[in-house]
NUNU-778435 format. One record per residue: x, y, z of N, C-alpha, C in turn. Coordinates in steps of 0.05 Angstrom, whole numbers, padded with zeros to 5 digits, always signed. Example, Ala and Ser with C-alpha at 12.3 -4.5 7.8 and 13.67 -1.06 7.14 Angstrom:
2
+00264-00114+00156+00246-00090+00156+00264-00066+00156;+00257-00045+00142+00273-00021+00143+00258+00001+00157;
This chain:
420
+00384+00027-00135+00389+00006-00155+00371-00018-00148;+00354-00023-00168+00339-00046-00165+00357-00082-00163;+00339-00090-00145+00349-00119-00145+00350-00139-00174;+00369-00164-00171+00366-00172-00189+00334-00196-00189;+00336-00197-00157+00309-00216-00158+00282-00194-00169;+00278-00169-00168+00250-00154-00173+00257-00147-00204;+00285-00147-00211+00273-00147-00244+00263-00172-00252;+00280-00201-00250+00262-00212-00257+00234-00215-00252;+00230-00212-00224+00196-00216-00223+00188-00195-00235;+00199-00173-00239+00181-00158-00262+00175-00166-00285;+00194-00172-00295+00194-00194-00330+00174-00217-00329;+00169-00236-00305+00150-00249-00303+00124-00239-00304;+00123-00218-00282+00097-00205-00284+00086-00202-00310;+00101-00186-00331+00095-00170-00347+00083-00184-00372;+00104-00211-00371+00089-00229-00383+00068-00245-00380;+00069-00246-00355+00032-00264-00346+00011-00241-00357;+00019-00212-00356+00000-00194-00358-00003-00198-00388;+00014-00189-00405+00005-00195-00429-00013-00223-00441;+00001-00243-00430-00014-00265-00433-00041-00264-00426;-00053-00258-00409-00072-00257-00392-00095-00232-00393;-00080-00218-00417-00097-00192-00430-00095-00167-00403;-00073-00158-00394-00061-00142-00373-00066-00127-00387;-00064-00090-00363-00070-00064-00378-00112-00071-00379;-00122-00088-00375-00150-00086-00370-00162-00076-00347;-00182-00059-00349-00189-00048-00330-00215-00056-00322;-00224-00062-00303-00253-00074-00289-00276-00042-00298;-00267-00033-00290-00281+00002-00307-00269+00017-00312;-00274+00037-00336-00254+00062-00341-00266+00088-00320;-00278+00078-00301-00282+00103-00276-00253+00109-00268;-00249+00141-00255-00226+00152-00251-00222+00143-00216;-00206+00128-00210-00204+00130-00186-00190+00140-00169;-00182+00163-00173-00152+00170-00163-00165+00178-00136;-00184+00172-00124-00189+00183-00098-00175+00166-00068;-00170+00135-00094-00154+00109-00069-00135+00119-00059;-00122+00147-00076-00094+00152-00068-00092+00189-00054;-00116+00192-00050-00123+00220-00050-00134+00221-00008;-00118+00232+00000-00121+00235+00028-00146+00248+00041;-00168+00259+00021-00185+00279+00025-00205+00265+00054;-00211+00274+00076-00221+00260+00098-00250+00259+00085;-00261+00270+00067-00293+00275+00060-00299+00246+00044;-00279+00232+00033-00274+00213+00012-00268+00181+00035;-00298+00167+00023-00277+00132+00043-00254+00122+00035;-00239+00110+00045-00220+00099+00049-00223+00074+00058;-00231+00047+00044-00234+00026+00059-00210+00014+00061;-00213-00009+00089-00187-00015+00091-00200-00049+00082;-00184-00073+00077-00198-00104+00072-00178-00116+00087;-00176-00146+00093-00165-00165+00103-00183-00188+00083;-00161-00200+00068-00175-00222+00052-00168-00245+00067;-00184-00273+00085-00179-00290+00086-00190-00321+00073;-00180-00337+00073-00187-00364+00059-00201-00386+00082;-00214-00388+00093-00230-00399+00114-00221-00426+00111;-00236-00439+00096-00227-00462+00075-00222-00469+00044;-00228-00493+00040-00211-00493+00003-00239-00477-00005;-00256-00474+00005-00287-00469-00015-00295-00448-00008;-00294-00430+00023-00300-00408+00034-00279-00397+00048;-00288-00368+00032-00269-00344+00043-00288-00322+00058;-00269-00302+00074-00284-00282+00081-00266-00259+00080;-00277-00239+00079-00261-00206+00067-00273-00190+00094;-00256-00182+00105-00256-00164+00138-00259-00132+00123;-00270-00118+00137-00273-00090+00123-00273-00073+00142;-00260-00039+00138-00269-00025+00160-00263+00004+00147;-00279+00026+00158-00283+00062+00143-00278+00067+00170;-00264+00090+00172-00268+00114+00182-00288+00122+00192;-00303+00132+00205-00338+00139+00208-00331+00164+00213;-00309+00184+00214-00309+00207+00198-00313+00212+00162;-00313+00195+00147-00299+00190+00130-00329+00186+00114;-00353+00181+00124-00381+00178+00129-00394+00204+00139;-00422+00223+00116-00429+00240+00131-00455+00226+00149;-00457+00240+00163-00473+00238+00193-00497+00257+00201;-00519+00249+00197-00537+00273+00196-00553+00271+00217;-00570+00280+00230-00599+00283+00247-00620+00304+00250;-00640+00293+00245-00666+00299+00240-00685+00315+00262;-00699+00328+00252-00706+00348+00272-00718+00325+00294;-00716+00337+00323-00732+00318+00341-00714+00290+00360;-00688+00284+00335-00670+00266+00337-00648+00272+00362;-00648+00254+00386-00617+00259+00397-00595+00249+00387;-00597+00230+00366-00561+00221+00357-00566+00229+00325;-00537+00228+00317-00528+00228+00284-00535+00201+00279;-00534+00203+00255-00545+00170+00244-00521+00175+00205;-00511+00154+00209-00486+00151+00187-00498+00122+00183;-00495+00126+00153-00513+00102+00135-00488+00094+00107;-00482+00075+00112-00469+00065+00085-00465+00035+00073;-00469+00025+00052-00470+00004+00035-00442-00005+00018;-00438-00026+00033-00415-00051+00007-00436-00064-00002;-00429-00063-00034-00441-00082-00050-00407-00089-00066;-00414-00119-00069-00396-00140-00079-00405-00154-00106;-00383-00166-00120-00376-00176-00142-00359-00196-00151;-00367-00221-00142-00340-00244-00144-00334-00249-00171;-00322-00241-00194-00327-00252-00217-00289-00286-00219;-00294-00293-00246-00263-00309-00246-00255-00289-00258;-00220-00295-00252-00202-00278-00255-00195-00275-00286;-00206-00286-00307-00199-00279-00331-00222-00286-00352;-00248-00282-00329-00270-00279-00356-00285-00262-00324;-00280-00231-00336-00298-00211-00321-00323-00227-00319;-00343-00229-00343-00363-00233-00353-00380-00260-00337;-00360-00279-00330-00365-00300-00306-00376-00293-00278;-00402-00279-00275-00401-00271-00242-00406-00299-00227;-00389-00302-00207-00398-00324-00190-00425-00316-00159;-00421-00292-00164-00430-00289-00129-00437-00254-00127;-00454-00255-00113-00452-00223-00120-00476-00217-00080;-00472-00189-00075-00494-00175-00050-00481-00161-00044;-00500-00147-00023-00496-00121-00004-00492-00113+00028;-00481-00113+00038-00482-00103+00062-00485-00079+00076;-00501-00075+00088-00512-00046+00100-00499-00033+00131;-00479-00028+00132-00471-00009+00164-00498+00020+00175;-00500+00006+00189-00511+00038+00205-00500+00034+00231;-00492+00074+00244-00492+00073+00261-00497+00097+00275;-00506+00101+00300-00525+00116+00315-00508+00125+00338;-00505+00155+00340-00479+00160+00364-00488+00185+00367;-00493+00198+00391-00493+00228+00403-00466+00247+00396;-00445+00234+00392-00423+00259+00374-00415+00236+00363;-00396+00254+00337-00387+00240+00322-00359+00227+00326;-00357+00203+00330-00334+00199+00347-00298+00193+00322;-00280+00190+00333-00257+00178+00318-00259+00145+00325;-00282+00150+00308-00274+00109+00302-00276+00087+00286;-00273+00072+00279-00272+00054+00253-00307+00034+00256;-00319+00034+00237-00336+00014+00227-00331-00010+00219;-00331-00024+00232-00325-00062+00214-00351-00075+00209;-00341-00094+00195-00361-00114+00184-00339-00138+00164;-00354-00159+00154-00347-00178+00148-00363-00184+00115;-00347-00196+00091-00366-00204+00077-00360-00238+00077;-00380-00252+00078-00359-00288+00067-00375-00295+00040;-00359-00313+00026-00361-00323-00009-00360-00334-00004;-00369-00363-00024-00356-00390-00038-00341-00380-00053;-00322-00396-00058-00296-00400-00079-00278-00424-00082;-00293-00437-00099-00267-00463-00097-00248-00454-00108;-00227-00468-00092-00200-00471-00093-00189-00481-00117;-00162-00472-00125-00148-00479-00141-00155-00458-00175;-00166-00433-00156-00172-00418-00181-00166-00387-00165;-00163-00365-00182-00165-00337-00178-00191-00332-00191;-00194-00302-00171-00222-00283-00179-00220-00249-00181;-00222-00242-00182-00230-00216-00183-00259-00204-00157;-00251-00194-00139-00276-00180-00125-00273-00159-00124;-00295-00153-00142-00303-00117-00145-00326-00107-00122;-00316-00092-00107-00326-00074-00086-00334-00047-00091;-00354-00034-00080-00371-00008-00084-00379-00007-00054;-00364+00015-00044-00378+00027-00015-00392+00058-00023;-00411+00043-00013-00422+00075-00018-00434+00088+00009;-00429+00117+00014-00439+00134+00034-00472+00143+00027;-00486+00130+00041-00519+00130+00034-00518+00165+00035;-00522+00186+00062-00524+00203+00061-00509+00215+00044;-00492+00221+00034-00470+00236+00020-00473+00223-00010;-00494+00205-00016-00493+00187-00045-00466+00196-00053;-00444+00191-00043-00413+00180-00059-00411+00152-00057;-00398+00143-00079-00387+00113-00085-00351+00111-00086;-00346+00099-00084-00310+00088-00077-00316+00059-00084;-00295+00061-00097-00291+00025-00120-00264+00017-00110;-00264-00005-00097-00235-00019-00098-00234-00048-00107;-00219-00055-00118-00215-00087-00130-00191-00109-00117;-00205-00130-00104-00185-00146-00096-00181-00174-00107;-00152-00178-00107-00160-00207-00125-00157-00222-00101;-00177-00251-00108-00177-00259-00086-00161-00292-00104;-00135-00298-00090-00119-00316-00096-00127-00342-00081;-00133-00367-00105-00134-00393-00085-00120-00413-00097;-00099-00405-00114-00089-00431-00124-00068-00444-00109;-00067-00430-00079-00044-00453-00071-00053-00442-00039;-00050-00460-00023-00060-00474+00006-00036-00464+00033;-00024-00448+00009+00004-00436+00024+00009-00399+00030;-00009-00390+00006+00004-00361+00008-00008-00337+00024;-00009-00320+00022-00009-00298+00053-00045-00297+00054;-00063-00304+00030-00090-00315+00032-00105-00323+00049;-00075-00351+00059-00088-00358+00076-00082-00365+00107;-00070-00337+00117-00065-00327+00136-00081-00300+00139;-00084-00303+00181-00099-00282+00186-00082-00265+00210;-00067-00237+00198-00053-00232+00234-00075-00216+00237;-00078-00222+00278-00109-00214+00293-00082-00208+00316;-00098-00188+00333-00085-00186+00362-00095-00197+00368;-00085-00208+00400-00085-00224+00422-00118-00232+00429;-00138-00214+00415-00164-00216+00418-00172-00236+00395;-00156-00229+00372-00175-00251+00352-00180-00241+00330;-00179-00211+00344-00197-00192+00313-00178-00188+00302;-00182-00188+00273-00157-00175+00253-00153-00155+00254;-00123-00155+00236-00108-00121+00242-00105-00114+00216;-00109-00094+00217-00117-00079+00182-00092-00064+00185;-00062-00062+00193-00053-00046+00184-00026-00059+00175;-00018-00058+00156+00005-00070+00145+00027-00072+00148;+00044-00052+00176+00066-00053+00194+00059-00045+00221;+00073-00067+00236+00069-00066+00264+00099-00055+00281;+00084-00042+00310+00099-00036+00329+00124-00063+00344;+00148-00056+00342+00166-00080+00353+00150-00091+00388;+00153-00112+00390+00149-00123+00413+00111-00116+00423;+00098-00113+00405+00071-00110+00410+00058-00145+00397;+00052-00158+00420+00038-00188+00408+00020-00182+00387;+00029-00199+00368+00001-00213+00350+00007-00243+00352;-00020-00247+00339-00035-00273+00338-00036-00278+00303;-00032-00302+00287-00022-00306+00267-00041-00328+00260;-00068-00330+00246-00085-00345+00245-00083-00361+00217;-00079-00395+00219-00067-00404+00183-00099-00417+00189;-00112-00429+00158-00137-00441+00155-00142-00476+00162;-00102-00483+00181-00113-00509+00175-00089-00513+00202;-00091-00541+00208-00076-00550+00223-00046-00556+00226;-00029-00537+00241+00003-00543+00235+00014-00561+00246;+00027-00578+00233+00032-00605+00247+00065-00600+00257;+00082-00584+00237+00114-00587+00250+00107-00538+00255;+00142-00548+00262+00144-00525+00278+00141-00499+00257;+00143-00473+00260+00148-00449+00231+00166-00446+00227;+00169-00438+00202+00196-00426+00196+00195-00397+00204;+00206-00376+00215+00210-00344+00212+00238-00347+00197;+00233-00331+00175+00261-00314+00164+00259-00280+00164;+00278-00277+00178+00288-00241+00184+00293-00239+00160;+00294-00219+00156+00309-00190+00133+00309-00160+00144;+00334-00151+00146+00338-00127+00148+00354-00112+00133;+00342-00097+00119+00356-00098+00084+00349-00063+00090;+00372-00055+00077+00377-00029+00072+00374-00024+00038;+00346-00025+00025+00349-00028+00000+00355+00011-00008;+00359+00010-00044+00366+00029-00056+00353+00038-00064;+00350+00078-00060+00337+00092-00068+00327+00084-00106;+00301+00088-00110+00289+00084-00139+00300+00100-00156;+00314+00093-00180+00327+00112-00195+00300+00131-00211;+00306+00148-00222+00298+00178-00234+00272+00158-00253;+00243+00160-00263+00232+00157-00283+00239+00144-00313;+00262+00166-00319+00269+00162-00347+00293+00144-00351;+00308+00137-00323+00337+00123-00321+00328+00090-00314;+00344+00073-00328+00344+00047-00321+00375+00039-00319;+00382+00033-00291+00405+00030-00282+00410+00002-00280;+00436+00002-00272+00440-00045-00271+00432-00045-00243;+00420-00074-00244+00418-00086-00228+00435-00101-00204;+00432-00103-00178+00449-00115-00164+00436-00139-00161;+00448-00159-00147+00436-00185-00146+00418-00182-00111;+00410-00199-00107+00384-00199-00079+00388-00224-00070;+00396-00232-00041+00407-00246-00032+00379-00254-00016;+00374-00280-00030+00343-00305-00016+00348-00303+00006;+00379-00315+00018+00388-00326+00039+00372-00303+00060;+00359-00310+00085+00355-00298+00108+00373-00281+00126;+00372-00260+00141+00402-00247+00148+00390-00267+00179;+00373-00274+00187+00373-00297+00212+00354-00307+00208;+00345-00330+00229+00329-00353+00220+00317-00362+00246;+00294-00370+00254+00287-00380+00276+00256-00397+00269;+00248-00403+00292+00225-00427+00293+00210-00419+00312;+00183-00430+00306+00158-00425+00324+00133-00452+00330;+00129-00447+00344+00115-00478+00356+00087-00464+00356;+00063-00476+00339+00047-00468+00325+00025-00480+00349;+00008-00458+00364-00016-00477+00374-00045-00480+00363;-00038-00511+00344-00061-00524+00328-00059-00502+00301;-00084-00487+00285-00081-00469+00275-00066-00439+00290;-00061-00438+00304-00053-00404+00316-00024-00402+00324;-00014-00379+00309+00023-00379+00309+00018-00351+00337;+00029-00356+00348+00033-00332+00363+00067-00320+00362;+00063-00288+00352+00087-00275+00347+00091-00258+00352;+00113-00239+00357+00114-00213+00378+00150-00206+00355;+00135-00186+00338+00159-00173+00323+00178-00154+00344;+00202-00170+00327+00219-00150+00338+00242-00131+00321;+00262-00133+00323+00274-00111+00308+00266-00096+00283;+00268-00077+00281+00254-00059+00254+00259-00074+00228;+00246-00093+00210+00252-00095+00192+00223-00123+00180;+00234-00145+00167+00201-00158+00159+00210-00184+00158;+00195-00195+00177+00197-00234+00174+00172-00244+00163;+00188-00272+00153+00174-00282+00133+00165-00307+00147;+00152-00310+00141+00130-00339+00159+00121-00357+00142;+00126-00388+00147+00120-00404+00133+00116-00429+00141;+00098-00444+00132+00087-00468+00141+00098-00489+00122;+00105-00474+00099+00119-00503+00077+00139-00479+00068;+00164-00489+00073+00185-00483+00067+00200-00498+00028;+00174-00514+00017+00175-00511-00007+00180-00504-00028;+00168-00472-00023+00150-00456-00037+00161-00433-00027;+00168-00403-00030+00172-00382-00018+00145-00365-00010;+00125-00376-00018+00099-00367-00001+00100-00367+00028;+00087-00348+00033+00073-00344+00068+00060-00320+00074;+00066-00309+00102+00046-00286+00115+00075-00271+00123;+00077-00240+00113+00098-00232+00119+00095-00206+00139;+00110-00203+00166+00105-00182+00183+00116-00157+00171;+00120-00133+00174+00131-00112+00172+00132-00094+00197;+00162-00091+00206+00160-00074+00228+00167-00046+00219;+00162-00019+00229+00158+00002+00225+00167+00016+00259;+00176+00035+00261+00177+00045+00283+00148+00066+00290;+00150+00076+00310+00124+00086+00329+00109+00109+00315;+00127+00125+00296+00113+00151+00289+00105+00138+00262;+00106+00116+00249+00109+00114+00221+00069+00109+00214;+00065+00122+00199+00075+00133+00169+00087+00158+00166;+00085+00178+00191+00101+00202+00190+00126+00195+00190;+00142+00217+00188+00169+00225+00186+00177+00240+00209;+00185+00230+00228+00189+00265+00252+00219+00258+00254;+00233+00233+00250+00261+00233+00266+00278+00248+00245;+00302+00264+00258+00321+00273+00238+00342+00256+00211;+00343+00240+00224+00349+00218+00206+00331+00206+00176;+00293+00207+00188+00284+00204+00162+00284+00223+00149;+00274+00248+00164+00276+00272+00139+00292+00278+00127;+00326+00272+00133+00343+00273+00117+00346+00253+00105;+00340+00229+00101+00336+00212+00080+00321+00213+00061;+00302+00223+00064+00271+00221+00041+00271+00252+00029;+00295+00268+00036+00295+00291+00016+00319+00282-00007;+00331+00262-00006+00344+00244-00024+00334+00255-00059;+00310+00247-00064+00292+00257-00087+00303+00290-00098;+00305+00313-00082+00303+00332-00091+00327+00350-00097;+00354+00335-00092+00391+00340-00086+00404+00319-00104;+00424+00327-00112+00448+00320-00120+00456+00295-00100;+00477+00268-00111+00492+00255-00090+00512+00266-00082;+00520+00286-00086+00535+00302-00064+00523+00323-00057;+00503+00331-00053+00480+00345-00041+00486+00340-00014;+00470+00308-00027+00460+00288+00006+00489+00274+00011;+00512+00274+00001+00540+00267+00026+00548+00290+00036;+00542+00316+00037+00547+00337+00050+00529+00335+00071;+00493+00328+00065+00484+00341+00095+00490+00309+00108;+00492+00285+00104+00493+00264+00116+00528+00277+00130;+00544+00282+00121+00567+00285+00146+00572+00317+00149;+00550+00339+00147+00551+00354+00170+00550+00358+00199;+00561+00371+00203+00563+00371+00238+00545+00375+00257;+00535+00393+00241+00495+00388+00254+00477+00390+00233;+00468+00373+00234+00458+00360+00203+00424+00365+00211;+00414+00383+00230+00393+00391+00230+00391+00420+00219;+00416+00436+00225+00431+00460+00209+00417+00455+00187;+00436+00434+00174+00440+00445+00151+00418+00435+00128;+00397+00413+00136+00378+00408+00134+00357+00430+00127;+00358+00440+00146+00344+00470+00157+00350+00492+00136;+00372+00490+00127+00386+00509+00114+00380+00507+00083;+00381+00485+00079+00365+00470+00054+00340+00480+00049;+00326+00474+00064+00289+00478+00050+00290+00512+00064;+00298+00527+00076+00291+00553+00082+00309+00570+00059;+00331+00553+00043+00350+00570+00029+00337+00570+00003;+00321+00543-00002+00307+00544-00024+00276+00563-00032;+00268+00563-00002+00236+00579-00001+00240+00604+00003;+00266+00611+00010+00271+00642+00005+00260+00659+00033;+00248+00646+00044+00231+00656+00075+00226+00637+00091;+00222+00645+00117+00211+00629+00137+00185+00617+00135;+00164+00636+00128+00140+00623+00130+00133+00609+00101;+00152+00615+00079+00133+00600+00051+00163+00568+00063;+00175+00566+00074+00196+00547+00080+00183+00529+00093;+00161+00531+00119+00148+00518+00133+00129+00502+00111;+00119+00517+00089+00092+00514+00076+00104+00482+00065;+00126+00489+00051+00144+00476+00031+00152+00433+00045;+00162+00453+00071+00175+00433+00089+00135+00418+00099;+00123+00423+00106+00102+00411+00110+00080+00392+00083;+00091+00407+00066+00079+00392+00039+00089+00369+00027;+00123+00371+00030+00135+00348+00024+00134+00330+00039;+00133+00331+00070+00133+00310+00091+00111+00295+00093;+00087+00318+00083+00052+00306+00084+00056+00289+00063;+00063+00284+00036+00066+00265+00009+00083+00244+00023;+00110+00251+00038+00124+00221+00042+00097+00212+00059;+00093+00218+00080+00078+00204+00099+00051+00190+00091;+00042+00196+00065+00028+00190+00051+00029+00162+00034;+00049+00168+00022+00068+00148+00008+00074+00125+00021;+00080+00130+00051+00088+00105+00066+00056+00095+00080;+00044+00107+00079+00006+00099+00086+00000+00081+00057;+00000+00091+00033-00014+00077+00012+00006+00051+00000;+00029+00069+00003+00055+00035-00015+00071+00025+00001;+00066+00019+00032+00084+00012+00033+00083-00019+00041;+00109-00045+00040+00105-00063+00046+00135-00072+00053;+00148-00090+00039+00184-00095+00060+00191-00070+00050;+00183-00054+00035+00201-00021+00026+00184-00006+00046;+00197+00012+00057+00176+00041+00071+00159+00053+00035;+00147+00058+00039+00127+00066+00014+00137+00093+00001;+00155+00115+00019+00168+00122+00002+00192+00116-00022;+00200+00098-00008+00219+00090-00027+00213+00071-00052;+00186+00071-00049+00175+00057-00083+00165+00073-00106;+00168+00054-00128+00160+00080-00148+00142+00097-00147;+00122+00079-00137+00099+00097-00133+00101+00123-00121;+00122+00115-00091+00124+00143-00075+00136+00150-00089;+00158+00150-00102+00182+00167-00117+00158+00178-00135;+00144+00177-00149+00124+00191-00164+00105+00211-00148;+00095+00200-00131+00078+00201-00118+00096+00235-00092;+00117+00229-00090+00126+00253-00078+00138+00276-00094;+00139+00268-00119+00150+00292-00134+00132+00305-00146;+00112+00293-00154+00087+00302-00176+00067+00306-00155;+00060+00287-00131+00031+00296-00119+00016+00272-00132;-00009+00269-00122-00030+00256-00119-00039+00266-00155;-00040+00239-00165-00045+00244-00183-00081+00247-00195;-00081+00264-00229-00112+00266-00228-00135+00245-00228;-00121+00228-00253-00131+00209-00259-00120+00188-00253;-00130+00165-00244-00126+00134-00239-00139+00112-00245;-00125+00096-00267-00143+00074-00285-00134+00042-00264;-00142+00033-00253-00128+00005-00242-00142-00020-00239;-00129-00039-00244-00141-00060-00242-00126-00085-00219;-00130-00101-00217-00111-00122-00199-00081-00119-00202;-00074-00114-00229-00039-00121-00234-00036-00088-00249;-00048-00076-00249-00039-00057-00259-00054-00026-00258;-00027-00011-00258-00043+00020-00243-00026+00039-00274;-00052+00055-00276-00040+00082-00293-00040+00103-00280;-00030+00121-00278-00027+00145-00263-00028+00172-00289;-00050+00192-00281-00041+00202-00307-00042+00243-00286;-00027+00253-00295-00025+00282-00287-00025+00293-00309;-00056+00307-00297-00063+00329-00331-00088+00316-00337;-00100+00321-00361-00131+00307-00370-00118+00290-00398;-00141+00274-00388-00140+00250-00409-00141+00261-00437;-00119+00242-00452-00111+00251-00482-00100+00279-00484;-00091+00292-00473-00079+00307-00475-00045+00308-00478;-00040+00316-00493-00007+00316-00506+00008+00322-00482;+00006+00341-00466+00015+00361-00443+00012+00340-00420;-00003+00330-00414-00003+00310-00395+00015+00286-00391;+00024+00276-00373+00040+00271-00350+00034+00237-00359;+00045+00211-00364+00027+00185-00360+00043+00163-00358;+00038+00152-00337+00061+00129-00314+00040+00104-00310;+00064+00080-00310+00050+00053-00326+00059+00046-00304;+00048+00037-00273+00064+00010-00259+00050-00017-00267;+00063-00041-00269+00069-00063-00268+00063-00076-00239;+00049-00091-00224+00050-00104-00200+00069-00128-00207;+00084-00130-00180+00098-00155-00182+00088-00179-00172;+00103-00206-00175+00086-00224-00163+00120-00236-00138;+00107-00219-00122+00134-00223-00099+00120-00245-00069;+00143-00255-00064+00129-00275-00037+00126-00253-00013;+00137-00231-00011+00140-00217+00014+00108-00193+00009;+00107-00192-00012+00082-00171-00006+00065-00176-00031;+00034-00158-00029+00021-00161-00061+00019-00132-00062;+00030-00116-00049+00031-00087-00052+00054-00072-00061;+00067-00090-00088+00087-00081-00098+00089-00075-00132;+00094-00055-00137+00082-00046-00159+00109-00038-00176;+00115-00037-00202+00146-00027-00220+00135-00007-00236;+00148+00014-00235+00151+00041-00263+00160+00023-00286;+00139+00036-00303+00150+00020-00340+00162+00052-00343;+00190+00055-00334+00212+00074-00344+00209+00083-00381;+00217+00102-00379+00216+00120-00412+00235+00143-00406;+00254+00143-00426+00265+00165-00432+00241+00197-00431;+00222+00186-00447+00203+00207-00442+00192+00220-00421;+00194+00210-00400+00196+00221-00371+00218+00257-00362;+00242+00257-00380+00266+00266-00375+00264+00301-00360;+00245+00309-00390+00240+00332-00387+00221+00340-00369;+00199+00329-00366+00180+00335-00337+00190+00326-00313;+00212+00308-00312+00230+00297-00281+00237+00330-00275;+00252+00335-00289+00276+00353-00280+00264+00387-00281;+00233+00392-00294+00219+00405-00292+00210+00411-00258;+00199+00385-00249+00183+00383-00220+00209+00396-00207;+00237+00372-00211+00249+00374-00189+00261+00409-00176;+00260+00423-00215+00273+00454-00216+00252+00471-00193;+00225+00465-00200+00203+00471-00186+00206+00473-00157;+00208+00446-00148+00218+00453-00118+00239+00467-00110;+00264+00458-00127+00285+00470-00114+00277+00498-00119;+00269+00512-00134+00259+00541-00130+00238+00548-00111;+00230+00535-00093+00210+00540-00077+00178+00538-00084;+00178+00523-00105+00154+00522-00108+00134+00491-00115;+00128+00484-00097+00110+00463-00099+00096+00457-00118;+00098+00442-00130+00102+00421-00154+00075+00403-00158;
């Protein structure tokens, strides 16, 4: 059951979008590859920061698996070659480019190792305005391109913009939930004069109802479940998360803006503990499905007994049980933020249907479509981004009855053993 605070910010959203000519897309290229795990395909990761009111800089990093790697007769190392080219335009006249270049990575290694490529881009941008930055990485040897779009927010001196978390070294951290009791370093663009606010939350939110169902709302409680303070040195917060869940950081307690942590436990984005896998098969059972295996007596039984009773065998049961776990774990890699990423629409989509074909997106808004374009037979899901203080990676299903019959299609699908 959704909160009562995320419908409204949905209703807000929806209306800035309309206002604002929402549902626009920077190109009608298909991108569904942002959400497509394929290792042959980049994956960039960004860190947007706000330096000052006028200059920003955008942190970047690939895979260099993820990059092909070639060498030349005569040559002792591989040589992997690839290009960001950028696009600062304003946020509601595409057509306005403010700023535009390229940056070139090479790198030169005797094997091909597991490791990330960084680099940095910096802009002008005065303050007190939004932009749009359109990005193109392209893999020189492999001529593939990958498009991602970030908006880069400066209308206020307060929000997660303009914060940088870096470990204990400095460098930023590109991943969007951290290990409990592992230091970071919390970099703001200006000088803190009083102490921080941290607000805890450890919220046990509610599974996403079905596609085609719009259920009531409960209300969402602002108040903090605890509260504490941090003594800021000059610009640099130093913080060391602890219990599993997401604090909120703030330098003006004004405003519900800030820099928000997310803790995650050690295996996450996988699923290995018995507890999550019996949670996140929630999607594919009855609620008394899931109050039977939640108070069985050995609830790995009967878990067990579940996906092998459905696949009819041992080995297509393994296939089944590895496919669904690969999509949550997926789900919690691409959506997740104070929700584990399964539990957002996206994942709720995103684990029943699969990686979808087509993908139209722009800053506030993602289409998802399963099947080919214009086609009657085909599959087509509207999220909404919200405009929430705790994350910008939060996205709403525009629900339809029309959903009804393809829900309960997928779900028949699995429960008969067959991957969906």
């Amino acid at each position: 059951m959704k909160s009562l605070f995320h419908k409204l910010l949905m209703i807000i959203t929806v209306v800035l979008l309309l206002n604002c000519g929402g549902n626009r897309k920077v190109s009608n290229r298909n991108l569904s590859y942002i959400y497509n795990p394929d290792p042959s395909v980049i994956h960039p990761s960004y860190v947007v920061f706000h330096k000052s009111e006028d200059q920003s800089v955008v942190h970047f990093r690939i895979k260099a698996r993820e990059i092909l790697y070639n060498k030349k007769a005569g040559e002792k190392k591989y040589r992997g070659q690839a290009k960001l080219s950028y696009t600062l335009t304003a946020f509601d006249d595409r057509k306005q480019q403010i700023d535009s270049g390229s940056i070139y990575l090479l790198d030169t290694d005797s094997v091909i190792r597991n490791k990330f490529l960084e680099g940095k881009l910096e802009f002008r941008a005065a303050g007190g305005r939004r932009y749009i930055l359109f990005l193109r990485f392209k893999d020189m040897t492999r001529d593939q391109t990958v498009i991602n779009i970030l908006e880069i927010d400066k209308r206020s001196p307060t929000n997660r913009q303009n914060f940088m978390v870096t470990d204990t070294n400095g460098l930023p951290v590109f991943t969007k939930y951290h290990e409990a009791n592992v230091p970071l370093r919390i970099r703001y663009n200006n000088s803190i004069k009083k102490d921080v606010i941290v607000r805890f939350y450890n919220r046990d939110f509610a599974y996403p109802s079905p596609p085609f169902s719009v259920e009531g709302f409960g209300s969402f409680k602002f108040e903090a479940d605890s509260q504490f303070t941090i003594t800021a040195n000059d610009s640099l917060i130093p913080f060391i998360p602890g219990n599993k869940g997401f604090y909120h950081i703030q330098v003006d307690t004004n405003s519900r803006e800030g820099i928000t942590i997310y803790t995650r436990h050690r295996d996450f984005p996988a699923v290995k503990t018995l507890d999550g896998m019996l949670r996140s098969v929630r999607y594919l059972i009855s609620k008394q499905e899931f109050n039977s295996l939640q108070s069985a007596e050995d609830k790995k039984k009967a878990l067990d007994d579940f996906w092998f009773g459905i696949a009819g065998n041992t080995e297509k049961g393994r296939e089944i049980i590895r496919k669904y776990y690969t999509r949550i774990e997926y789900s919690n890699l691409f959506f997740s933020s104070y929700l584990e990423g399964w539990k957002t629409d996206r994942g709720l989509i995103y684990t029943v249907y699969g990686p979808p074909n087509i993908i139209y997106k722009d800053v506030d808004v993602e289409r998802w479509i399963y099947g080919e374009q214009n086609n009657i037979l085909s599959i087509d899901f509207t999220f909404y981004k919200v405009d929430n203080p705790f994350t910008d990676n939060d996205y709403y299903l525009s629900r339809s009855s029309v959903y009804k019959s393809s829900w309960y299609r997928a779900i028949d699908s699995w429960r008969q053993g067959r991957i969906f």
